[in-house]
LUMDRENRO-88939 format. One line per field, with one value per residue (C-alpha): residue number from 1; residue in one letter; chain; x, y, z. Coordinates in nm, 4 decimals. Example, Ala and Ser with C-alpha at 12.3 -4.5 7.8 and 13.67 -1.06 7.14 Angstrom:
2
torvex <- c(1;2)
filo <- c(a;s)
senu <- c(A;A)
px <- c(1.2300;1.3670)
py <- c(-0.4500;-0.1060)
pz <- c(0.7800;0.7140)
This chain:
404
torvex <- c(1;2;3;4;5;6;7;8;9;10;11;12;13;14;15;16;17;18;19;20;21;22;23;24;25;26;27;28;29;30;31;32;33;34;35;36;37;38;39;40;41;42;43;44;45;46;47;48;49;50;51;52;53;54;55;56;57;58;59;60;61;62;63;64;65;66;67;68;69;70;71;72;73;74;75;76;77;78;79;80;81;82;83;84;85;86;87;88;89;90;91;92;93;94;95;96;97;98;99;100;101;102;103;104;105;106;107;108;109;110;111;112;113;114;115;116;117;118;119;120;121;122;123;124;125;126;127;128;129;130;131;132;133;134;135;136;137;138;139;140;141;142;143;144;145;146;147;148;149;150;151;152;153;154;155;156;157;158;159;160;161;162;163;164;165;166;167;168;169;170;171;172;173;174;175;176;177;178;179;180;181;182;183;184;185;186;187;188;189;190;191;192;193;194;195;196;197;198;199;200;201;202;203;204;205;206;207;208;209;210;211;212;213;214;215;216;217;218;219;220;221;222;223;224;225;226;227;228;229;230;231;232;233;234;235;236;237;238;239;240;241;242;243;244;245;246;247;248;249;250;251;252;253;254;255;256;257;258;259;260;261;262;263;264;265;266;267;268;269;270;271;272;273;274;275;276;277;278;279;280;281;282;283;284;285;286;287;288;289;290;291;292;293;294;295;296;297;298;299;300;301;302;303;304;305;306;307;308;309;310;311;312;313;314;315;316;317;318;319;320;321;322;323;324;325;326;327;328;329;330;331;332;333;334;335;336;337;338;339;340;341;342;343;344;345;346;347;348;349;350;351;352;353;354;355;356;357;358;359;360;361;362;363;364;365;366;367;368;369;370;371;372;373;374;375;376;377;378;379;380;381;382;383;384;385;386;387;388;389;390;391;392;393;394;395;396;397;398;399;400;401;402;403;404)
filo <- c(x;x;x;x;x;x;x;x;x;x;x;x;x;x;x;x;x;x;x;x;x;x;x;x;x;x;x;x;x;x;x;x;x;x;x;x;x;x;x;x;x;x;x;x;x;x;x;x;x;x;x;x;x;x;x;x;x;x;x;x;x;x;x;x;x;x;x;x;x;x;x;x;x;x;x;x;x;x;x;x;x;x;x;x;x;x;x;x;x;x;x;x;x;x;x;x;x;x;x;x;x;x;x;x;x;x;x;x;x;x;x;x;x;x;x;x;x;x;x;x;x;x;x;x;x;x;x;x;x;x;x;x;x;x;x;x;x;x;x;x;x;x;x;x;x;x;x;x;x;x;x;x;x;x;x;x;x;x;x;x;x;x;x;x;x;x;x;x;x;x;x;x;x;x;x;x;x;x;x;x;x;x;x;x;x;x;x;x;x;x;x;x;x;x;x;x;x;x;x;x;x;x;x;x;x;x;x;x;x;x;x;x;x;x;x;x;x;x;x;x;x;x;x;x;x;x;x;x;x;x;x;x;x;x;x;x;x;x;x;x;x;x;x;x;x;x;x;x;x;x;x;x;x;x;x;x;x;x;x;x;x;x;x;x;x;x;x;x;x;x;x;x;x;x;x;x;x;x;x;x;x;x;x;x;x;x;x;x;x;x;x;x;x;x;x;x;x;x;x;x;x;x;x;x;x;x;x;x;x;x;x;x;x;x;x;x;x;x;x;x;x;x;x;x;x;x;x;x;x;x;x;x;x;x;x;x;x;x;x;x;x;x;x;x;x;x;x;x;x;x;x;x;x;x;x;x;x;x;x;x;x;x;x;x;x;x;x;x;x;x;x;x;x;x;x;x;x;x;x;x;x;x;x;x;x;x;x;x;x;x;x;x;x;x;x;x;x;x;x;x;x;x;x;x)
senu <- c(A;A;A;A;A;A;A;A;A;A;A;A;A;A;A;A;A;A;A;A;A;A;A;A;A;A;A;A;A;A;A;A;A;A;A;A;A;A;A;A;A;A;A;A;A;A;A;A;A;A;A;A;A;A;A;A;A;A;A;A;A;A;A;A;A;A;A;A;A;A;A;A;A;A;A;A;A;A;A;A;A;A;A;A;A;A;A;A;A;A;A;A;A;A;A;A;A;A;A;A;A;A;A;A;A;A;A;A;A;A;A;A;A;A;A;A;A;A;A;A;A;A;A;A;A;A;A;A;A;A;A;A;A;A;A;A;A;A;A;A;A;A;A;A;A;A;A;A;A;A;A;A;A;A;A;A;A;A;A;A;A;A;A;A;A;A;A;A;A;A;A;A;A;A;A;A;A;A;A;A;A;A;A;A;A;A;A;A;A;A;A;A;A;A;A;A;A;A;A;A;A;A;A;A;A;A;A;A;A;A;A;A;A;A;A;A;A;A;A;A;A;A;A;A;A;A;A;A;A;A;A;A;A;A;A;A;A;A;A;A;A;A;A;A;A;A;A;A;A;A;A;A;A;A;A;A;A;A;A;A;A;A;A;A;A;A;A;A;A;A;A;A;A;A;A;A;A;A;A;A;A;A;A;A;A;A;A;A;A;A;A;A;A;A;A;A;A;A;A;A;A;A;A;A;A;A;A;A;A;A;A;A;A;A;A;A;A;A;A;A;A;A;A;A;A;A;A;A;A;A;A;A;A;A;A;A;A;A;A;A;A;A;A;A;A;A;A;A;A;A;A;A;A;A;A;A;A;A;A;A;A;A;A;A;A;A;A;A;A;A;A;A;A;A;A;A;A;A;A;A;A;A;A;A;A;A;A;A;A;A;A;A;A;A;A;A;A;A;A;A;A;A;A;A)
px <- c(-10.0360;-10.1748;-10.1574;-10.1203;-10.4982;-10.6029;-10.3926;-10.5849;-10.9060;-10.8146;-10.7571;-11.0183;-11.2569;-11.0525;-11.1771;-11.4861;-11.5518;-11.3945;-11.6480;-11.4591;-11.1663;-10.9014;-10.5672;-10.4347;-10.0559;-9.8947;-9.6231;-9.8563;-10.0784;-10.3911;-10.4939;-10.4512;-10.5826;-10.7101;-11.0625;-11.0962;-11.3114;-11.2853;-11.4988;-11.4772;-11.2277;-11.2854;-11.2483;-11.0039;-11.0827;-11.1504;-10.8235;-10.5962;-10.7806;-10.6823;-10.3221;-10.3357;-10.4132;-10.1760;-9.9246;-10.0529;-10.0318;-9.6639;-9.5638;-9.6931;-9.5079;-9.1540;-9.1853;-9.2514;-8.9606;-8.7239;-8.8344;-8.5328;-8.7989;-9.0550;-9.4474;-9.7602;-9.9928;-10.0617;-10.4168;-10.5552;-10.5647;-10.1931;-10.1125;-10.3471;-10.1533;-9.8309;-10.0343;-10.1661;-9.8092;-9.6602;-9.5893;-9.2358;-9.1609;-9.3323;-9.1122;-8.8430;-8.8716;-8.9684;-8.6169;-8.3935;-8.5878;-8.5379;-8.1501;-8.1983;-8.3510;-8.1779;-7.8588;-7.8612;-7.8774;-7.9628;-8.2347;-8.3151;-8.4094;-8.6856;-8.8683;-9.2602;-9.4039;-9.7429;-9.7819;-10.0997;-10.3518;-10.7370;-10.9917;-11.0266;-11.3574;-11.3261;-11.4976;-11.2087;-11.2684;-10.9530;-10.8640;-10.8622;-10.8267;-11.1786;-11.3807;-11.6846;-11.5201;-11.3958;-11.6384;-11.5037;-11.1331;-11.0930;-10.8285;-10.9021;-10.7962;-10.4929;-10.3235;-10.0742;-9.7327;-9.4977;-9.2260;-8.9616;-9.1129;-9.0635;-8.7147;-8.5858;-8.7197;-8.6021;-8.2524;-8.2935;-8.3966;-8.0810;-7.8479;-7.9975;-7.9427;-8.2134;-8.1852;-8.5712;-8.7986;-9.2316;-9.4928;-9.8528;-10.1357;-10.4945;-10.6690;-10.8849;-10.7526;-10.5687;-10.8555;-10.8432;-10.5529;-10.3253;-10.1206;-10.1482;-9.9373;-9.7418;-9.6147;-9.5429;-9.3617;-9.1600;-9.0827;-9.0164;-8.7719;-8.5635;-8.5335;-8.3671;-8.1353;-8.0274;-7.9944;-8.2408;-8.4948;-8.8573;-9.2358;-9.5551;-9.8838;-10.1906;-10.4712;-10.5424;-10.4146;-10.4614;-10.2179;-10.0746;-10.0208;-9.8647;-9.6124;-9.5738;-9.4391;-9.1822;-9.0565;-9.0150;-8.8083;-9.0260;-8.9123;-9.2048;-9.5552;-9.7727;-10.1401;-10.2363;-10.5178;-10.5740;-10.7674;-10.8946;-11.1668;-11.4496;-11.3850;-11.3355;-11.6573;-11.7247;-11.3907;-11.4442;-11.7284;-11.6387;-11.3893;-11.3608;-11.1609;-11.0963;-10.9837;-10.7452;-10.6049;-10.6456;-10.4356;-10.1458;-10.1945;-10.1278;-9.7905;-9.6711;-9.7522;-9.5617;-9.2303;-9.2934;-9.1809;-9.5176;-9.5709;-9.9154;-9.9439;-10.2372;-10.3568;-10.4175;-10.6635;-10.9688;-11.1477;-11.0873;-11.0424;-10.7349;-10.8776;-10.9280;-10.5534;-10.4876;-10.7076;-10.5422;-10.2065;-10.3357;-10.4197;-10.0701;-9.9372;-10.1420;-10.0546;-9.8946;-9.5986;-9.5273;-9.5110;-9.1338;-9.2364;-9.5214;-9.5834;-9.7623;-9.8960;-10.1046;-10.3903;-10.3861;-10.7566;-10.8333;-11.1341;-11.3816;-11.3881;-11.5690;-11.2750;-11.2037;-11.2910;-11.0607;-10.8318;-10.4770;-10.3418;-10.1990;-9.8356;-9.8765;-10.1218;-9.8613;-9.5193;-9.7862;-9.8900;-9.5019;-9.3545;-9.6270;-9.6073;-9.1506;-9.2326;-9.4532;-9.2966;-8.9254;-8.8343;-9.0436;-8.9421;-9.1517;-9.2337;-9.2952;-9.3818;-9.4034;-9.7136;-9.7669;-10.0280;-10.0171;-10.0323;-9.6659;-9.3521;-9.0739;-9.2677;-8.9825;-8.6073;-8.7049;-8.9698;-9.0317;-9.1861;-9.2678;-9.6293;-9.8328;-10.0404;-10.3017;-10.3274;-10.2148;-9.8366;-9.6076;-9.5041;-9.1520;-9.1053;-8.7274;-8.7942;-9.0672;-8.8312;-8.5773;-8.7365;-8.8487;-8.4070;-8.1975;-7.8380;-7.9856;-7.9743;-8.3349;-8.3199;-8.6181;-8.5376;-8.7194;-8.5715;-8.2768;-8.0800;-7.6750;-7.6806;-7.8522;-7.8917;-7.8100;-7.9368;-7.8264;-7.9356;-7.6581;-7.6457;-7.7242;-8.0129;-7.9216;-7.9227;-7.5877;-7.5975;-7.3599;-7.3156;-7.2799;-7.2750;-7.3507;-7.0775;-7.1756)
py <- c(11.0645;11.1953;10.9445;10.9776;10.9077;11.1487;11.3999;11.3483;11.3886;11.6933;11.8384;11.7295;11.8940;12.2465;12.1622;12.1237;12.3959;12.6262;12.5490;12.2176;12.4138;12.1744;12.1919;11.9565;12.0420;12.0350;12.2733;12.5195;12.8390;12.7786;13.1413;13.0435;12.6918;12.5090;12.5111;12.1428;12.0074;11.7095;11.3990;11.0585;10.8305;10.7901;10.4688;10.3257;10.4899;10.8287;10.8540;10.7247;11.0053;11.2564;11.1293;11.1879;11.5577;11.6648;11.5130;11.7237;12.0359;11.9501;11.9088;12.2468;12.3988;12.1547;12.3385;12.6774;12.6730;12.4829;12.7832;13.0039;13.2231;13.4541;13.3362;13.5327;13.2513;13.1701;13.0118;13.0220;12.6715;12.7031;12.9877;12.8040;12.5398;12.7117;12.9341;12.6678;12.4638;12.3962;12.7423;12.7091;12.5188;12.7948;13.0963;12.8690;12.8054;13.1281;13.2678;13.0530;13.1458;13.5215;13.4785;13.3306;13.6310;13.8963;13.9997;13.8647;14.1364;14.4278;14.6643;15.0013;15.2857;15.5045;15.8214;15.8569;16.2067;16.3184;16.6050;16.6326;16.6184;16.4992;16.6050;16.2931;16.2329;15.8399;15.6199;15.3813;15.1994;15.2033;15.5333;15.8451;16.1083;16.0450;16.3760;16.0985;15.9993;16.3309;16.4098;16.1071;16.1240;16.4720;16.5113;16.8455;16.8853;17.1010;17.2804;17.0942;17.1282;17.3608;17.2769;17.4302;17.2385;16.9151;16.9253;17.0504;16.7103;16.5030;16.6979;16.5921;16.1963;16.2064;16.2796;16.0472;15.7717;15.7055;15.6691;15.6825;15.9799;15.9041;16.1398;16.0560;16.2809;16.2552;16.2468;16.0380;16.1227;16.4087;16.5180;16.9628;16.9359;17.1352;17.3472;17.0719;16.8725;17.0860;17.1391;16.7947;16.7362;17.0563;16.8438;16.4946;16.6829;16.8210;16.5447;16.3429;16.5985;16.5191;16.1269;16.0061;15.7765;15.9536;15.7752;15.9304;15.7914;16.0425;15.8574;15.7168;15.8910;15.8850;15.7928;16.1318;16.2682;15.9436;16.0407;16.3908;16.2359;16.0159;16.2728;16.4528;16.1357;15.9606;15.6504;15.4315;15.4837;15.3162;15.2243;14.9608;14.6954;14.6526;14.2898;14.0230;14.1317;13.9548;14.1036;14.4908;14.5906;14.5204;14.7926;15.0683;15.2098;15.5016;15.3604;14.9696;14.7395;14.7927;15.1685;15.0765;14.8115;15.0690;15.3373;15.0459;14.9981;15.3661;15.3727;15.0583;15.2173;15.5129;15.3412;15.4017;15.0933;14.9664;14.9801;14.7878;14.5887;14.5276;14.5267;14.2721;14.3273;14.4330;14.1722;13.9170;13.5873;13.3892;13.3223;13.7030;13.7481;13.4617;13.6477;13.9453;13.7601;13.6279;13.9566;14.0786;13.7800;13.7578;14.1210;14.1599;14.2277;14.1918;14.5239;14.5957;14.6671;14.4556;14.6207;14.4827;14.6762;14.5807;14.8065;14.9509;15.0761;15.4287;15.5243;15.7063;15.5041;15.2015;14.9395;15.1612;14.8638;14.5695;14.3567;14.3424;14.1082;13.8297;13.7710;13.4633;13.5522;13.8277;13.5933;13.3350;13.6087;13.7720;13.4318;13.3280;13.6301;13.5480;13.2108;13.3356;13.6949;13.6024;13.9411;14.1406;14.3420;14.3026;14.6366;14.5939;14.8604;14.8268;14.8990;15.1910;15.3312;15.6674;15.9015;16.0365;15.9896;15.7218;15.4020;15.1492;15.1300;15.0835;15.3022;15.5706;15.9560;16.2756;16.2718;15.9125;15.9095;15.6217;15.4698;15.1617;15.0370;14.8053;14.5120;14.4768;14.1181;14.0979;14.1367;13.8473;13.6297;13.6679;13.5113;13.1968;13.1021;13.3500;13.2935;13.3013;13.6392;13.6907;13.9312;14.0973;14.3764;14.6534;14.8225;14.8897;15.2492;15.3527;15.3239;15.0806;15.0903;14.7360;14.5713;14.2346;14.0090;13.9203;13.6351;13.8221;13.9368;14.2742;14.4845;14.6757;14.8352;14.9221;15.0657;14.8808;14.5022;14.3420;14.1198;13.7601)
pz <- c(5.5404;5.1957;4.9185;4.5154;4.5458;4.7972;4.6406;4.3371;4.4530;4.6346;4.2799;4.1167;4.4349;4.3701;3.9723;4.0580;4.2543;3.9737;3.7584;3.6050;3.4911;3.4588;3.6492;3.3529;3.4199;3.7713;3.6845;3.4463;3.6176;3.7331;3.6051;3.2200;3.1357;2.8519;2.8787;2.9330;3.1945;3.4567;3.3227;3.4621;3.3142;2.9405;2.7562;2.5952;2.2441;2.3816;2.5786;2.2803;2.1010;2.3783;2.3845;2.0241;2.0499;2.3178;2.1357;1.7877;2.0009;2.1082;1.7793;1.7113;1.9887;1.9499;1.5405;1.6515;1.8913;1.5972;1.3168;1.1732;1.0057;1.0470;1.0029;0.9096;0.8722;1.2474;1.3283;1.6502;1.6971;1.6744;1.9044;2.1843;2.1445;2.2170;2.5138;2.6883;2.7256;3.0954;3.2338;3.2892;2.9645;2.8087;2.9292;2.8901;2.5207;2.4752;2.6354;2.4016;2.0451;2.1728;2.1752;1.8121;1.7068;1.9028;2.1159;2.5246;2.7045;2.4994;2.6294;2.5170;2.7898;2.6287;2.7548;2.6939;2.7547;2.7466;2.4995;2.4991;2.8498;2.8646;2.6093;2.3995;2.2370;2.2346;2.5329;2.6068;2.9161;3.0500;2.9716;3.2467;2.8859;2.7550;2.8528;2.9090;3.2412;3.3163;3.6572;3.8288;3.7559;3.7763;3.4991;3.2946;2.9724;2.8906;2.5657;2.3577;2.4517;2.3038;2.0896;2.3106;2.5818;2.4152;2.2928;2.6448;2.7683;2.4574;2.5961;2.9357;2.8532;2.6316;2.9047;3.1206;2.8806;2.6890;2.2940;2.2105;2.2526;2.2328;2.2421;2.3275;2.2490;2.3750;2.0628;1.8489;1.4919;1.3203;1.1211;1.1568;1.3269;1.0706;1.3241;1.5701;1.2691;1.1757;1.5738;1.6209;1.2837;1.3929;1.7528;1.5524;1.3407;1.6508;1.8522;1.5600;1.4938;1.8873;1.7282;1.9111;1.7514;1.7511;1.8207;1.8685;1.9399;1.7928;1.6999;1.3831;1.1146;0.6984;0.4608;0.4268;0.8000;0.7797;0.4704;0.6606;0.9642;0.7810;0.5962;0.9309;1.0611;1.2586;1.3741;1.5049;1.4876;1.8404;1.7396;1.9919;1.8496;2.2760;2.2717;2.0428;1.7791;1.9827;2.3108;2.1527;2.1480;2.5216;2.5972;2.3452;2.0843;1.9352;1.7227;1.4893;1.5595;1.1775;1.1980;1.3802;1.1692;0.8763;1.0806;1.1085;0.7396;0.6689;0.8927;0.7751;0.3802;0.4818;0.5401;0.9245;1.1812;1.3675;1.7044;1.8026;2.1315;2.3964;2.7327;2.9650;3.2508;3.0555;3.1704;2.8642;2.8776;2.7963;2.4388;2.3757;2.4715;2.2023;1.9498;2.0068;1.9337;1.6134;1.5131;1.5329;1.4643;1.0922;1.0059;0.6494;0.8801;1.1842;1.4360;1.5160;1.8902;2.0816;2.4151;2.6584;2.8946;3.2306;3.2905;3.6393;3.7437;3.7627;4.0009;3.7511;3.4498;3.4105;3.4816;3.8010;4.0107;3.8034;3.9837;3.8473;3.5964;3.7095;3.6734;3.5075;3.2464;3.1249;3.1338;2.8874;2.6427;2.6500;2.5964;2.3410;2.1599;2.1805;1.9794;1.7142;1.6295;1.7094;1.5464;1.7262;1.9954;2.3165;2.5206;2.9162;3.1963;3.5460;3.6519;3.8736;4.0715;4.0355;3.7047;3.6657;3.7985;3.7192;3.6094;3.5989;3.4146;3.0934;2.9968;3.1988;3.1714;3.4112;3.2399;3.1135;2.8670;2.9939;3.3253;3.2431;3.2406;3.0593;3.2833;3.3311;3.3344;3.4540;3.8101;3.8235;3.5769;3.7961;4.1177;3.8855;3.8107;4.0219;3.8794;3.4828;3.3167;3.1461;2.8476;2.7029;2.4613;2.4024;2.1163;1.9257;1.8544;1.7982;2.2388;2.3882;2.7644;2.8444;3.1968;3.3232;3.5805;3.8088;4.0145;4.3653;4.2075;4.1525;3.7782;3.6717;3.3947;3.1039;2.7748;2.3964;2.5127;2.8615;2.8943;3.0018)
């Protein structure tokens, strides 16, 4: 027979041998927890003082959750506090400010093609494109795609229903890249004659490739800031966490809707994936789109050998990043382990520009309340492919609005 007291000593052994982590929520996950540790039991003072803060930090989270507007003043005392609640409180909360902010059930179904193949001067970690890593992945660099090309596959992702058109490019900037520039403008310009929205990823770029681009119709601009500010320089070197910001700065400038997100699985901690919240989260504005993608390791670059995200640590950033950019737009991919191919209903491509993936949370969401209908959008457009979670567990999908 196991009693309350065994039970607890059990838990406080599995803390232990953690390194004194503590499990300080029965229902929260044991991958993302406040960094508290197990300490015998604290006097009277000290535990009215403890009572005191875990109340502070729901207060914080019971106010997010209650805000009708839009903050850019976050602190990451804050956002930790919001992280670190119970798991399932957490997505929970998270679910019912998103249907403040935006329609139940609306998705948008958007194509990503790879314009441009291999050749990038950069050293990202994660990234199979850098010509530093290009002996042990094997990917060879390749020409940039014609325009023809391009629109016939903006055509063909049109007729299969979706309503937004990206194109990545393996580049580190725009700099000399005149014709290159000009191309692309020429291929932003056609697929929004088709009425399609348009978004390109290139690098950074200066405040006039950024005008240039508008005035071509571009849509959305996707400049990921990847981690916290701390953790950066242990992913990538060849380029500041500050360039970055100042190529966001330049879109934004230009009238262009941001598109700036992460990636989980670099081998941060779950305070770098709260700095890298605050980041967005302090921006001037907030990105329209936040994707978050889950790196899957490539053999050949030096985060070949990572293990996978866990589940859990994506469904706390997602529904922490819900609560304190209830505007934003969250972008998910399901991770794949293969370059290519169709990478999930929501955003999907014959070519990918990285190896890593958005996470498409709607499967995993639905095994945690079958019979509830979890809606993450991930854009908006004149026809939105909408998906809904029915009750056997199954999606249908329809056009204009998911009846519920």
């Amino acid at each position: 027979m196991t009693t309350p007291v065994m039970t607890y000593r059990a838990v406080r052994a599995v803390g232990f041998r953690h390194g004194g982590a503590a499990l300080s929520r029965w229902n929260s996950s044991v991958v993302d927890v406040s960094p508290l540790k197990f300490d015998p039991p604290a006097p009277p003072a000290t535990q009215q003082h403890d009572k005191l803060q875990e109340e502070a930090k729901r207060k914080i989270f019971q106010d997010a959750v209650a805000a009708d507007h839009v903050r850019h003043n976050w602190t990451r005392p804050e956002i930790a506090a919001i992280y670190y609640q119970p798991l399932l409180e957490l997505a929970h909360q998270a679910n019912i400010v998103h249907r403040k902010f935006h329609k139940a059930g609306e998705v948008q179904l958007c194509t990503l093609m790879n314009i441009k193949t291999g050749g990038c001067t950069e050293d990202c970690s994660y990234c199979a494109q850098s010509t530093r890593y290009q002996k042990g992945t094997g990917l060879e660099a390749k020409r940039v795609e014609s325009v023809e090309s391009v629109l016939a596959a903006a055509r063909t992702a049109r007729e299969n229903g979706s309503t937004r058109f990206c194109m990545g490019a393996a580049w580190r900037d725009m700099r000399g890249r005149k014709n290159s520039l000009k191309n692309i403008t020429a291929m932003v310009k056609g697929v929004k004659a088709m009425g399609m929205e348009v978004c390109v990823t290139l690098g950074m770029i200066d405040g006039e490739q950024a005008k240039q681009l508008k005035e071509a119709g571009l849509t959305a601009y996707n400049h990921n800031v990847d981690t916290s500010r701390e953790f950066y320089p242990s992913v990538i070197s060849t380029r500041s966490y500050d360039e970055r910001l100042q190529t966001l700065s330049h879109v934004r400038e230009a009238g262009i809707n941001v598109c700036s997100g992460g990636i989980l699985g670099l081998g941060e901690s779950s305070e770098d994936r709260i700095g890298l919240l605050e980041t967005v989260s302090t921006l001037p504005s907030h990105p329209e789109s936040f994707p978050v993608n889950a790196l899957v390791p490539i053999k050949g670059t030096p985060l070949g050998d990572r293990e996978p995200i866990a589940f859990t640590s994506m469904l706390r950033t997602i529904a922490t990043a819900r609560i304190i950019m209830p505007a934003t737009i969250s972008a998910r991919r399901r991770p794949q382990d293969h370059v290519g191919g169709e990478a999930g209903p929501l955003l999907h491509g014959r070519r990918q520009r990285h190896l890593h993936r958005r996470e498409d949370a709607d499967d995993r969401l639905q095994r945690l309340g079958r019979g509830q209908r979890h809606v993450w959008p991930l854009g908006t457009g004149a026809h939105e492919e909408l998906r809904q979670v029915s009750r056997r567990g199954r999606y249908s999908s329809r056009r204009r609005q998911a009846t519920r």
